[in-house]
C-alpha positions as protocol buffer text, in pm:
chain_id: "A"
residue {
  index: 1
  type: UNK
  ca { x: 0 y: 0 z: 0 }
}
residue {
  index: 2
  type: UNK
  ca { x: 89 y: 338 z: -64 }
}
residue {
  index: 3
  type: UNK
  ca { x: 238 y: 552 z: 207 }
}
residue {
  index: 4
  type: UNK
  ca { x: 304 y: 241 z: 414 }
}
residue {
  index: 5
  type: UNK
  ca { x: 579 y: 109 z: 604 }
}
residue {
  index: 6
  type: UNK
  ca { x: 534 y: -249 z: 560 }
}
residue {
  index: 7
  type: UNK
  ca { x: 829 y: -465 z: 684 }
}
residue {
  index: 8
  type: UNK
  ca { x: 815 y: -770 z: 452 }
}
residue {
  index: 9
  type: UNK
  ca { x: 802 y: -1121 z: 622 }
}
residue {
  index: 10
  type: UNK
  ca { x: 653 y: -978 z: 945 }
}
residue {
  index: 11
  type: UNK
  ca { x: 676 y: -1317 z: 1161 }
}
residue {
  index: 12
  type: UNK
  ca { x: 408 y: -1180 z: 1344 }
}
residue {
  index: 13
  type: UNK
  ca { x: 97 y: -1164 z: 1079 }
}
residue {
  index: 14
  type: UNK
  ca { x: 293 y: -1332 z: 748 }
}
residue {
  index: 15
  type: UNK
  ca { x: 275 y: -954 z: 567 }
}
residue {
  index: 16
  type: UNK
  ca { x: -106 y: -1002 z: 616 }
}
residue {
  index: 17
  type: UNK
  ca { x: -86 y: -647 z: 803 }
}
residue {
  index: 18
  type: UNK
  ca { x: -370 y: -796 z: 1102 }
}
residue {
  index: 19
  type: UNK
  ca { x: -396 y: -1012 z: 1363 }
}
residue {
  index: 20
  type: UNK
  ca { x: -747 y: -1234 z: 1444 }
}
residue {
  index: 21
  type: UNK
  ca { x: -798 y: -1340 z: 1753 }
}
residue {
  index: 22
  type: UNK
  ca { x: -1078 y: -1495 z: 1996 }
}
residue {
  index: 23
  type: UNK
  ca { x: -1171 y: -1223 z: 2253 }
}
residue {
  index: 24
  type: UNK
  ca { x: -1457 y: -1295 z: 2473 }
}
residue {
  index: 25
  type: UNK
  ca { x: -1567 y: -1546 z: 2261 }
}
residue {
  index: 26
  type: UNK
  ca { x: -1622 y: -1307 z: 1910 }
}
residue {
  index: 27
  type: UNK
  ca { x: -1355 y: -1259 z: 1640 }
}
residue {
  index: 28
  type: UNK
  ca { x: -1143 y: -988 z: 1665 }
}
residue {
  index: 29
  type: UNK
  ca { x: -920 y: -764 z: 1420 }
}
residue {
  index: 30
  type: UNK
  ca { x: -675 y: -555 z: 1462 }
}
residue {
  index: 31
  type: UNK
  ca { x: -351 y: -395 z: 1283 }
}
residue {
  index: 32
  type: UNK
  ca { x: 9 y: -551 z: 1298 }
}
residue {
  index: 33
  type: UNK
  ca { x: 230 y: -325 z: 1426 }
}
residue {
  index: 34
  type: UNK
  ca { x: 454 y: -365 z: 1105 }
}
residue {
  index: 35
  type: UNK
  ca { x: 161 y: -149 z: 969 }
}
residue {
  index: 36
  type: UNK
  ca { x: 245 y: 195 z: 998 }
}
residue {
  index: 37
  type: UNK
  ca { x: 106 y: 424 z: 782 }
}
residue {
  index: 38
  type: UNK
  ca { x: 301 y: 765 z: 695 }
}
residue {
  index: 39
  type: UNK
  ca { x: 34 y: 943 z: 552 }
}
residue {
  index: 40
  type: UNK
  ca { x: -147 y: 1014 z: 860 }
}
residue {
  index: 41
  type: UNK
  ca { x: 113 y: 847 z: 1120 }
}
residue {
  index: 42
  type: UNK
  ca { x: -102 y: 574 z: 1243 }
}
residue {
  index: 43
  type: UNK
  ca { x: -417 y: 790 z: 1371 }
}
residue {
  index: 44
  type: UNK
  ca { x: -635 y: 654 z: 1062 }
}
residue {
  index: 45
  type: UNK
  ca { x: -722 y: 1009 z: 1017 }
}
residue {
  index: 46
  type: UNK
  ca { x: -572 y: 1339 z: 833 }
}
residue {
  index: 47
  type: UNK
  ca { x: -669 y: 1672 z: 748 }
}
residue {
  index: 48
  type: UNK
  ca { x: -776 y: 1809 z: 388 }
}
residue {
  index: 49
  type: UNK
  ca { x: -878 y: 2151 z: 260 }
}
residue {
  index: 50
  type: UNK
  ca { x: -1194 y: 2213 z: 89 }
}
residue {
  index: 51
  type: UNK
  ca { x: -1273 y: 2413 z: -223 }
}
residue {
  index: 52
  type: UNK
  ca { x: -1283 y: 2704 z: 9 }
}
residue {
  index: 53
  type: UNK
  ca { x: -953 y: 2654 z: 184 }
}
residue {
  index: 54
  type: UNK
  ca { x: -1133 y: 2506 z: 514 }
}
residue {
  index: 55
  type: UNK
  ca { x: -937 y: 2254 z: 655 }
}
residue {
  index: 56
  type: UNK
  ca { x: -1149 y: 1945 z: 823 }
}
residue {
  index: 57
  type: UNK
  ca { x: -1085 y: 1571 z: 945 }
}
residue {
  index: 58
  type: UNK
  ca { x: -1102 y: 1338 z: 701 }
}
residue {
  index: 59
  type: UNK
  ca { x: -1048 y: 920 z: 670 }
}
residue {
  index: 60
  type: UNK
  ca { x: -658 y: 903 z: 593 }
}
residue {
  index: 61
  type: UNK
  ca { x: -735 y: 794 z: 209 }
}
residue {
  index: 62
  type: UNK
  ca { x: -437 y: 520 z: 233 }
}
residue {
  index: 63
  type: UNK
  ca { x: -519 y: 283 z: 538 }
}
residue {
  index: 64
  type: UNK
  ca { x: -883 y: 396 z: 604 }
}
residue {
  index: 65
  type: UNK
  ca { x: -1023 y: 65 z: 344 }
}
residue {
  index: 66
  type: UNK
  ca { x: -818 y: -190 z: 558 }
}
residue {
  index: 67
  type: UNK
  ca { x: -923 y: -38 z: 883 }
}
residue {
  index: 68
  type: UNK
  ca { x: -1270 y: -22 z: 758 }
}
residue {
  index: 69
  type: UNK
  ca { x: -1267 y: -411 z: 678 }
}
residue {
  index: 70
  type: UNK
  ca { x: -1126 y: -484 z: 1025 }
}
residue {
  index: 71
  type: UNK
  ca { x: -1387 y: -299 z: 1187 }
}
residue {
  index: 72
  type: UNK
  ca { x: -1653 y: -498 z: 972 }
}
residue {
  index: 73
  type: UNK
  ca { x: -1470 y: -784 z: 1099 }
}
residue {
  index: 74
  type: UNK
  ca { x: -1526 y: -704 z: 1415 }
}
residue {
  index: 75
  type: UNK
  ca { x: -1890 y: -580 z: 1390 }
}
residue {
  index: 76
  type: UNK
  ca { x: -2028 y: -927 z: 1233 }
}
residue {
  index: 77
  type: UNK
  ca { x: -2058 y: -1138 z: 1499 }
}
residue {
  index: 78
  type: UNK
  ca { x: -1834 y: -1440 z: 1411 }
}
residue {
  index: 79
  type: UNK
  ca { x: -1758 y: -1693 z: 1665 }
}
residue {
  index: 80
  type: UNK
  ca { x: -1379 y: -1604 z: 1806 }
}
residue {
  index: 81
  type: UNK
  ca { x: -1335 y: -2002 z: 1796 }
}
residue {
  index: 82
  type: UNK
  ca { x: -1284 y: -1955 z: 1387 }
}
residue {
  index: 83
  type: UNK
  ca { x: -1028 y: -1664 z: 1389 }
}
residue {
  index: 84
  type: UNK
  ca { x: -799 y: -1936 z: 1218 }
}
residue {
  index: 85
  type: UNK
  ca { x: -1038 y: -2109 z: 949 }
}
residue {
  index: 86
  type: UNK
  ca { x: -1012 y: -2097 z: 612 }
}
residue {
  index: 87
  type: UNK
  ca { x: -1138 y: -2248 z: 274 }
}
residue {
  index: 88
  type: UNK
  ca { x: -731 y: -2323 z: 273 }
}
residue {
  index: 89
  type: UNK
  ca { x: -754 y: -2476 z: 631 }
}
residue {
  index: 90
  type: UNK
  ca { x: -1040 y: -2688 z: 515 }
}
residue {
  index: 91
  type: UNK
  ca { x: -952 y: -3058 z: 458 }
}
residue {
  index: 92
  type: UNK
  ca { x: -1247 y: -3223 z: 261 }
}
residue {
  index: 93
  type: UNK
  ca { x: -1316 y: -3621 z: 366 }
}
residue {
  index: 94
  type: UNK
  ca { x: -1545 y: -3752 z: 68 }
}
residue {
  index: 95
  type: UNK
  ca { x: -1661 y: -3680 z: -288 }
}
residue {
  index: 96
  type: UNK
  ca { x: -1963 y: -3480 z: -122 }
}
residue {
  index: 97
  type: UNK
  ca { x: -1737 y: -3294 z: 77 }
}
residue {
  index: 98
  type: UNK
  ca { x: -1484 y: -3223 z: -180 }
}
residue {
  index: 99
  type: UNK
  ca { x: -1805 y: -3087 z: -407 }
}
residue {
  index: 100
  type: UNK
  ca { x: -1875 y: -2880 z: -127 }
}
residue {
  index: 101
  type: UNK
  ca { x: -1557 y: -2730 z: -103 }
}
residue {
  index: 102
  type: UNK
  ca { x: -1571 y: -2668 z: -458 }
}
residue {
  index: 103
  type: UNK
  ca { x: -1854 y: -2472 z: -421 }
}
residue {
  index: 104
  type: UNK
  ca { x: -1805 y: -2253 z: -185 }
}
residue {
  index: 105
  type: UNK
  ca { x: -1478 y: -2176 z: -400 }
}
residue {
  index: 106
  type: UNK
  ca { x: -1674 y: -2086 z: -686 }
}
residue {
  index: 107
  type: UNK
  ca { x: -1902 y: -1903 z: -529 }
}
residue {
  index: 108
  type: UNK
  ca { x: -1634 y: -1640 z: -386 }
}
residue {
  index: 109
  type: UNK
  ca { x: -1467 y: -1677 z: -759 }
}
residue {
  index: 110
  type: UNK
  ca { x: -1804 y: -1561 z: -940 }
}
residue {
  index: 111
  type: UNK
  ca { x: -1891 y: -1312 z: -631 }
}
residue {
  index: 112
  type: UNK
  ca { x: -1782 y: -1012 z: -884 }
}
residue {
  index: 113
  type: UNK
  ca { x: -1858 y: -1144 z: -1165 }
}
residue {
  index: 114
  type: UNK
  ca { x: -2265 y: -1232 z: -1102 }
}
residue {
  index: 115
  type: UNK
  ca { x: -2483 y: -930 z: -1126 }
}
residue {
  index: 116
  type: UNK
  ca { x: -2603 y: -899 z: -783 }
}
residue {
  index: 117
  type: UNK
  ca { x: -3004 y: -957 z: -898 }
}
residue {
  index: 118
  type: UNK
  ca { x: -2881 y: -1299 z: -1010 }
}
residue {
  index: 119
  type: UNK
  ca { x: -2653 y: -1408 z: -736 }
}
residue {
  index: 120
  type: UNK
  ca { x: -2786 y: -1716 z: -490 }
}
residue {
  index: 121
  type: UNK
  ca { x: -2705 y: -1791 z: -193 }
}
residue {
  index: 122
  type: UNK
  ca { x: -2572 y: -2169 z: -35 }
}
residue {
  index: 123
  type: UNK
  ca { x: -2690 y: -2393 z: 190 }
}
residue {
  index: 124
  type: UNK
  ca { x: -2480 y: -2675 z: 325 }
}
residue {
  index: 125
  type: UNK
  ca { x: -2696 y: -2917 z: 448 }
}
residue {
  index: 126
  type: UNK
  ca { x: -2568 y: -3221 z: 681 }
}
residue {
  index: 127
  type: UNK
  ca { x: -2505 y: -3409 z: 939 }
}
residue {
  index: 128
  type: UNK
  ca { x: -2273 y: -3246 z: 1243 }
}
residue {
  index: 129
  type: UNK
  ca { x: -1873 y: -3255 z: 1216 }
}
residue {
  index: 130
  type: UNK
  ca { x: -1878 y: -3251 z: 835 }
}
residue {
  index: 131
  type: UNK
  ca { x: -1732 y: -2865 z: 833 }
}
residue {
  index: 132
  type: UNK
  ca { x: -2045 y: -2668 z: 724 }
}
residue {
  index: 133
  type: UNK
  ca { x: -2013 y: -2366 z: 918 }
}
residue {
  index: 134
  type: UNK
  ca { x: -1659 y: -2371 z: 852 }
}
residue {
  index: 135
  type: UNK
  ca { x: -1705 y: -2324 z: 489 }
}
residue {
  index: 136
  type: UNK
  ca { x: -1939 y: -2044 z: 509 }
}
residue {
  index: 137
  type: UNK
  ca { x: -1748 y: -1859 z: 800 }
}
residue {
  index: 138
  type: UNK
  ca { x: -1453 y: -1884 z: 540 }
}
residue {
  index: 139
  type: UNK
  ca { x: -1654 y: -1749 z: 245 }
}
residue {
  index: 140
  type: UNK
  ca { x: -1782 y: -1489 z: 482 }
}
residue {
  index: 141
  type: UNK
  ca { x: -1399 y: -1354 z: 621 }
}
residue {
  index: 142
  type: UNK
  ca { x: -1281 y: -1390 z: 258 }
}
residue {
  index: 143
  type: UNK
  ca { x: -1604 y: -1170 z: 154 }
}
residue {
  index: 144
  type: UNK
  ca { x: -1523 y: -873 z: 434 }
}
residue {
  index: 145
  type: UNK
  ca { x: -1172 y: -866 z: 415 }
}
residue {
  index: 146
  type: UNK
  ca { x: -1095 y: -887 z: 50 }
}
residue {
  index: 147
  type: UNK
  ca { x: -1401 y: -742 z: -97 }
}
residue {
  index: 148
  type: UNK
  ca { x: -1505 y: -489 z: 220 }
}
residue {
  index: 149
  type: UNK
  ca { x: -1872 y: -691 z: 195 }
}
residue {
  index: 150
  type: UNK
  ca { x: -2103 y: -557 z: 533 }
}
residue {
  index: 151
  type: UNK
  ca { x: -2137 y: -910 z: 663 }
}
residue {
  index: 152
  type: UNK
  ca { x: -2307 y: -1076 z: 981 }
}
residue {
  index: 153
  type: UNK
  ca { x: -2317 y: -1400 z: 1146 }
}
residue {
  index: 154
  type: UNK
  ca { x: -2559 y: -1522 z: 1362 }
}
residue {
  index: 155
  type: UNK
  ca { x: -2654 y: -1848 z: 1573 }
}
residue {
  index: 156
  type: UNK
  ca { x: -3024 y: -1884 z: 1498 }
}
residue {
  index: 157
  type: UNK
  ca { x: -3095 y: -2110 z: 1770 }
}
residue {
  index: 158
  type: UNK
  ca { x: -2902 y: -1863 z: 2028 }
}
residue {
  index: 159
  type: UNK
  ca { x: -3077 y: -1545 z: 1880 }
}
residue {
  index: 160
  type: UNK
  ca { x: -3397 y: -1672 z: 1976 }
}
residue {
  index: 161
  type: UNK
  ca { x: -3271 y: -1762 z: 2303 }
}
residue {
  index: 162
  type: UNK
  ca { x: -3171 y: -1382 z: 2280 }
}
residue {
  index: 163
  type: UNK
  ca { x: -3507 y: -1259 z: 2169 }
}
residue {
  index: 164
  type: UNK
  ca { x: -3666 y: -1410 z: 2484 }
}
residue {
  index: 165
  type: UNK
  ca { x: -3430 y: -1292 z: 2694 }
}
residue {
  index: 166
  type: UNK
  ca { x: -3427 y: -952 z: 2571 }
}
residue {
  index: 167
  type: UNK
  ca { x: -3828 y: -933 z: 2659 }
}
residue {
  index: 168
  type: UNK
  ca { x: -3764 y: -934 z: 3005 }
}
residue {
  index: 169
  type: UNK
  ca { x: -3530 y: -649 z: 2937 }
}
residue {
  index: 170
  type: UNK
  ca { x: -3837 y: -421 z: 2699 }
}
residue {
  index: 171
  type: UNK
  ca { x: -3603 y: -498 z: 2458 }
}
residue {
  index: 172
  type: UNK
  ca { x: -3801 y: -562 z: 2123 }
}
residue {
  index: 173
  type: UNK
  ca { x: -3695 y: -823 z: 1890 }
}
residue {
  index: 174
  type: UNK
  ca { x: -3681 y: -604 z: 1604 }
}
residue {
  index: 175
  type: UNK
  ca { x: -3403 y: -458 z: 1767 }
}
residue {
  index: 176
  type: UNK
  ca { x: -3225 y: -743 z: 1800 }
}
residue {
  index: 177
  type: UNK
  ca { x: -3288 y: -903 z: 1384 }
}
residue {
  index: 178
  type: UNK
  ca { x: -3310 y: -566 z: 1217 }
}
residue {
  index: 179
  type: UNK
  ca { x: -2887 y: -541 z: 1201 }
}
residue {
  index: 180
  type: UNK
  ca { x: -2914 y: -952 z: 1006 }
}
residue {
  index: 181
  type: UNK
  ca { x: -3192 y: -852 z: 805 }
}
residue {
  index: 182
  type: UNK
  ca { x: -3017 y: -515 z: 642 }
}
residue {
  index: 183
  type: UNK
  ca { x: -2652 y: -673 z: 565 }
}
residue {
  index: 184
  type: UNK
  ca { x: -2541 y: -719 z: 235 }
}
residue {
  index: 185
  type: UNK
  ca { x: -2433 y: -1087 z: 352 }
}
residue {
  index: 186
  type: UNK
  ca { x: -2580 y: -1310 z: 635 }
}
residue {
  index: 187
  type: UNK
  ca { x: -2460 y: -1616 z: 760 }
}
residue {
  index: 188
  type: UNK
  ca { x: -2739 y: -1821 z: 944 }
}
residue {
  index: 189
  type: UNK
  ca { x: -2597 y: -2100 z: 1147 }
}
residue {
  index: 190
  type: UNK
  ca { x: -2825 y: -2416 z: 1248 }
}
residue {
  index: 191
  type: UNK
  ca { x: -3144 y: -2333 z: 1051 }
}
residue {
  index: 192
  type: UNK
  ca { x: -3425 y: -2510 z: 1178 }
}
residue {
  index: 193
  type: UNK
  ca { x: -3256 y: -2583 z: 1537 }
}
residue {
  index: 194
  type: UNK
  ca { x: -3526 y: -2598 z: 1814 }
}
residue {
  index: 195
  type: UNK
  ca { x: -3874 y: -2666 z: 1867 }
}
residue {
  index: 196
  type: UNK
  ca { x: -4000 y: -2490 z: 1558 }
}
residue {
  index: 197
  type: UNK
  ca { x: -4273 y: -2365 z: 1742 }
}
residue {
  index: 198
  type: UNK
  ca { x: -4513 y: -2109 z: 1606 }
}
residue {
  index: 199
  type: UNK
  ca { x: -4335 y: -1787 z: 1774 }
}
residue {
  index: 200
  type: UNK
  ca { x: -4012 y: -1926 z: 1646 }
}
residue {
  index: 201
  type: UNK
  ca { x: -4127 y: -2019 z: 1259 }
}
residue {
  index: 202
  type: UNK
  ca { x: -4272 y: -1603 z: 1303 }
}
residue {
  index: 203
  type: UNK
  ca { x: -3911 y: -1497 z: 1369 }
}
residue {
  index: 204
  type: UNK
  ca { x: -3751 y: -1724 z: 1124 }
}
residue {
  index: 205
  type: UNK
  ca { x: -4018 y: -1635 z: 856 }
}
residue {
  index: 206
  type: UNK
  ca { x: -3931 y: -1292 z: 902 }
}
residue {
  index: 207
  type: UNK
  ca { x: -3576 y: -1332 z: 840 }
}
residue {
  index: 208
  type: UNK
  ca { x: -3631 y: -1548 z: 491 }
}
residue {
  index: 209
  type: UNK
  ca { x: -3944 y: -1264 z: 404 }
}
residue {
  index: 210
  type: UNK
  ca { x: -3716 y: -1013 z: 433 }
}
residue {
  index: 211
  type: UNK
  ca { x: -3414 y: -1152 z: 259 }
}
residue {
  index: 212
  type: UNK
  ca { x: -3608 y: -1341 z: -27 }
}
residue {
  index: 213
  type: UNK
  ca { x: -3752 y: -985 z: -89 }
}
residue {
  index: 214
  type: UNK
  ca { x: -3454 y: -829 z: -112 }
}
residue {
  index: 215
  type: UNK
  ca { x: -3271 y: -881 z: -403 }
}
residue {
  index: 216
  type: UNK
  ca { x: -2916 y: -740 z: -352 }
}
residue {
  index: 217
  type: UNK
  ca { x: -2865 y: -973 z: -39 }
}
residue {
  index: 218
  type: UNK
  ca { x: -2762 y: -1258 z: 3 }
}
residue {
  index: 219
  type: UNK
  ca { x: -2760 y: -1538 z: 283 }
}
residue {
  index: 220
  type: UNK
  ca { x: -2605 y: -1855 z: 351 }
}
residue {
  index: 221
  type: UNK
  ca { x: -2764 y: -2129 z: 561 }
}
residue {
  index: 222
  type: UNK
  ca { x: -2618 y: -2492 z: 731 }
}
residue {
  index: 223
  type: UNK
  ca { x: -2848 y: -2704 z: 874 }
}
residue {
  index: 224
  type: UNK
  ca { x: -2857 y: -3029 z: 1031 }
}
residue {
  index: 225
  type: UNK
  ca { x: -3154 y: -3142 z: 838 }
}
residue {
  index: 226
  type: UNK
  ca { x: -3150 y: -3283 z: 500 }
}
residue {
  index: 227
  type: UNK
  ca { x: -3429 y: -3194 z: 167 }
}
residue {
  index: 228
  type: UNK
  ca { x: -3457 y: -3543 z: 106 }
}
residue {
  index: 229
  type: UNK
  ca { x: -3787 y: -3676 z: 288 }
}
residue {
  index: 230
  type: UNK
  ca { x: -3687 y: -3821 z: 602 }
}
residue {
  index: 231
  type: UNK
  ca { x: -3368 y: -3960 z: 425 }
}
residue {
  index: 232
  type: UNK
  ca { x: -3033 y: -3934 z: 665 }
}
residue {
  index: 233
  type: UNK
  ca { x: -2841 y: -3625 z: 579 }
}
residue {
  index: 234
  type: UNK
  ca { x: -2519 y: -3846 z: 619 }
}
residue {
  index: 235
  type: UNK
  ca { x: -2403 y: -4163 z: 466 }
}
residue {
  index: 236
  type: UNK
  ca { x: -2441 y: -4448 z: 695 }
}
residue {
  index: 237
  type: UNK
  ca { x: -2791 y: -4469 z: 682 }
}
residue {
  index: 238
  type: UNK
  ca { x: -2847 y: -4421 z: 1021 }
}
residue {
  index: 239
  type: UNK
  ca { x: -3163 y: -4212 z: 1067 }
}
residue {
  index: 240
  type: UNK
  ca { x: -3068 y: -3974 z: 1403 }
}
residue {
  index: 241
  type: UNK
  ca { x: -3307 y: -3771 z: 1624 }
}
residue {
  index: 242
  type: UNK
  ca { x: -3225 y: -3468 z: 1429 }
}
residue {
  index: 243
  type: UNK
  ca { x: -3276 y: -3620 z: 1123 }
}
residue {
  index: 244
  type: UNK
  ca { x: -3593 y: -3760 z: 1120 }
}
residue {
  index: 245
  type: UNK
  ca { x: -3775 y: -3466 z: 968 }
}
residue {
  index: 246
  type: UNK
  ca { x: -3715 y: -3288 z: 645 }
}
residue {
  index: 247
  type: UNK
  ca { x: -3576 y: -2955 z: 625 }
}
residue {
  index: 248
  type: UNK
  ca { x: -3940 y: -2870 z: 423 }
}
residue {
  index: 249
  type: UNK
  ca { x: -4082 y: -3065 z: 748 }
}
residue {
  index: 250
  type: UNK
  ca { x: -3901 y: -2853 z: 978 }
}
residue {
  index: 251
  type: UNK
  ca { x: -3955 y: -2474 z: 857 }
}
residue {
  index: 252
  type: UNK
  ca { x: -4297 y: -2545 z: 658 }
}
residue {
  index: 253
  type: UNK
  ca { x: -4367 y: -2479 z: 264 }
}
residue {
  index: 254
  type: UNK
  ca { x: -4380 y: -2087 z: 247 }
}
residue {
  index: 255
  type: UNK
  ca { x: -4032 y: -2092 z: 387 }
}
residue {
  index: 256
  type: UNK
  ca { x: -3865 y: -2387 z: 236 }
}
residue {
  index: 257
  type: UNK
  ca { x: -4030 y: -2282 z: -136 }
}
residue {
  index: 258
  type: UNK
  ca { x: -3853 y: -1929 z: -50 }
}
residue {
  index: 259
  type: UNK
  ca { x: -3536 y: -2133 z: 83 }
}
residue {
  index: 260
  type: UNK
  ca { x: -3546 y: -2305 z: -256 }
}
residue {
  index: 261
  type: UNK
  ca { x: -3572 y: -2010 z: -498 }
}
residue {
  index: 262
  type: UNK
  ca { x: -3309 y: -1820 z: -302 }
}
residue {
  index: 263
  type: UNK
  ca { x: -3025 y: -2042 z: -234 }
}
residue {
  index: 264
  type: UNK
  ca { x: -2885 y: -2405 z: -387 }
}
residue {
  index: 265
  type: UNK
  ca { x: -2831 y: -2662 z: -187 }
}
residue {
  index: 266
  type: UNK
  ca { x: -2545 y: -2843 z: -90 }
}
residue {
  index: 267
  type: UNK
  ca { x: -2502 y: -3145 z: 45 }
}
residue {
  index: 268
  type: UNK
  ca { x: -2248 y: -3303 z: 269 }
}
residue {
  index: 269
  type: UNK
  ca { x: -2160 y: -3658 z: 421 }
}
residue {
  index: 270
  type: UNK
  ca { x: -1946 y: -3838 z: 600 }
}
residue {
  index: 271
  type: UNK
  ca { x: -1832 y: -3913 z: 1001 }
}
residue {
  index: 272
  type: UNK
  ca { x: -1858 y: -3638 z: 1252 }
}
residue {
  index: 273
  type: UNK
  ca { x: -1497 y: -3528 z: 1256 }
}
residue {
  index: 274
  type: UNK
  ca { x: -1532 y: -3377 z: 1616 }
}
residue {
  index: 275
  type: UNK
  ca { x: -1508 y: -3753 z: 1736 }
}
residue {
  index: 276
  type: UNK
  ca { x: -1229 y: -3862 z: 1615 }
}
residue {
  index: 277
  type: UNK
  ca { x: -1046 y: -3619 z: 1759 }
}
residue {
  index: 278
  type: UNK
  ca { x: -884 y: -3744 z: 2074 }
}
residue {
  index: 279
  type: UNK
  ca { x: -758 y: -3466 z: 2381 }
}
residue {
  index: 280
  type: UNK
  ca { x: -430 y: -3487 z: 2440 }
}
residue {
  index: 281
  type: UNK
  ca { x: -339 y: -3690 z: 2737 }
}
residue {
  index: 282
  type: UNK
  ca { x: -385 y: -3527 z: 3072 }
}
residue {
  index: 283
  type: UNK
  ca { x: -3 y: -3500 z: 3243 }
}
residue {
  index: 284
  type: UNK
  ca { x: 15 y: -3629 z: 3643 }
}
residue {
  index: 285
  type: UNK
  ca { x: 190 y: -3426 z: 3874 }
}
residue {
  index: 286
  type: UNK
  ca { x: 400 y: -3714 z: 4092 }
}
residue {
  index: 287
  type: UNK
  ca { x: 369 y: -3612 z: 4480 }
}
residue {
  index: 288
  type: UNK
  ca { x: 707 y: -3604 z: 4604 }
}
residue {
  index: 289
  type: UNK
  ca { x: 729 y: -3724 z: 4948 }
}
């Protein structure tokens, strides 16, 4: 960048000029230290004159786009527990999964290339362990940091444990969905988690009504639940408590038609990866007498 000092081969980011990191439990962003920029010595923020002469405050025109993408970073929500994943990081067990990963590599590759009117959105549809929300948390940190997308993330199962909770508090639940329903990209994580009462298919209806209407946003979905008609989601044939409904069973026709008109679907198979990952032995302290 322009105006820069950029020391090359910083050991500390790998020239990517930020660090992630999981603070309280949310991804964070912020600048390397290797990133200094001379135009407006680090304070993100210069003076200019106007047409008049006037001199005002203005966004230092060099670094303000990077500190702008870090601060959308920041502001979308995503788990702090994937500051490290990546599409790179993401190691494909299957021909499903391998399609999957395809996809979602496609999808950022045609991001500027697909009018926005015609883009669609994903769902990766599954059983648990197979890496769906690690694919679209990668597609969304690729979006915001390379393309400065407004991007959110949210747990749709813990947002309406939010909702209620926020009603104690005369806290409305428009307040709480109107920043996921205005974003030019939404992740939404576990669709169709919970009881799928009717006060829950009114918030998620609401959501998909809002996005399916508007047609320069998109949204990306995983789910536990497959399209198939009580078919398993994985591929041992093993029909689990989650998987016993449909996804159209699950959220009802109105949404799933909107579901199917706004996104494609993607499926995934395959072992829950989670368990076959063993802790690393716990080390006992000898007593010495």
């Amino acid at each position: 960048m322009v105006g820069t000092k950029n020391n090359n081969n910083c050991p500390k980011c790998s020239d990517q000029k930020y660090h992630l990191s999981n603070y309280q439990g949310k991804l964070r962003a912020i600048l390397c230290s290797c990133f200094l920029c001379k135009e407006c010595d680090g304070e993100g923020r210069t003076f200019r004159q106007n047409d008049k002469g006037m001199a005002y405050l203005a966004d230092c025109s060099f670094c303000s786009p990077l500190r702008k993408r870090l601060r959308l970073l920041n502001d979308s929500g995503i788990p702090g527990k994937f500051s490290n994943v990546t599409l790179e990081s993401y190691q494909p067990i299957g021909l499903p999964n391998k399609k999957a990963f395809s996809r979602a590599k496609d999808f950022l590759e045609d991001f500027n290339i697909i009018p926005k009117k015609l883009r669609r959105g994903l769902i990766f549809m599954g059983g648990p362990g197979l890496g769906k929300t690690h694919l679209v948390v990668s597609i969304l940190k690729q979006l915001i940091l390379e393309e400065g997308v407004e991007g959110k993330f949210v747990d749709f199962f813990q947002l309406l444990s939010d909702i209620r909770h926020g009603y104690s508090h005369d806290q409305s639940e428009m307040s709480l969905i109107e920043p996921y329903l205005k974003t030019n990209v939404l992740v939404i994580d576990e669709l169709a988690k919970g009881r799928n009462n009717e006060w829950e298919q009114t918030i998620l209806d609401q959501f998909i009504s809002s996005r399916y209407n508007a047609a320069d946003k998109l949204t990306l979905f995983t789910t536990n639940y497959s399209d198939d008609d009580k078919t398993p989601a994985d591929s041992n044939e093993q029909i689990t408590s989650f998987q016993k409904k449909s996804l159209e069973e699950k959220v009802g026709d109105r949404i799933y038609s909107r579901l199917s008109q706004m996104c494609d679907f993607v499926k995934m198979e395959g072992e829950d990866y989670r368990t076959k990952i063993k802790p690393p032995p716990r080390m006992i302290r000898k007593k010495h007498s």
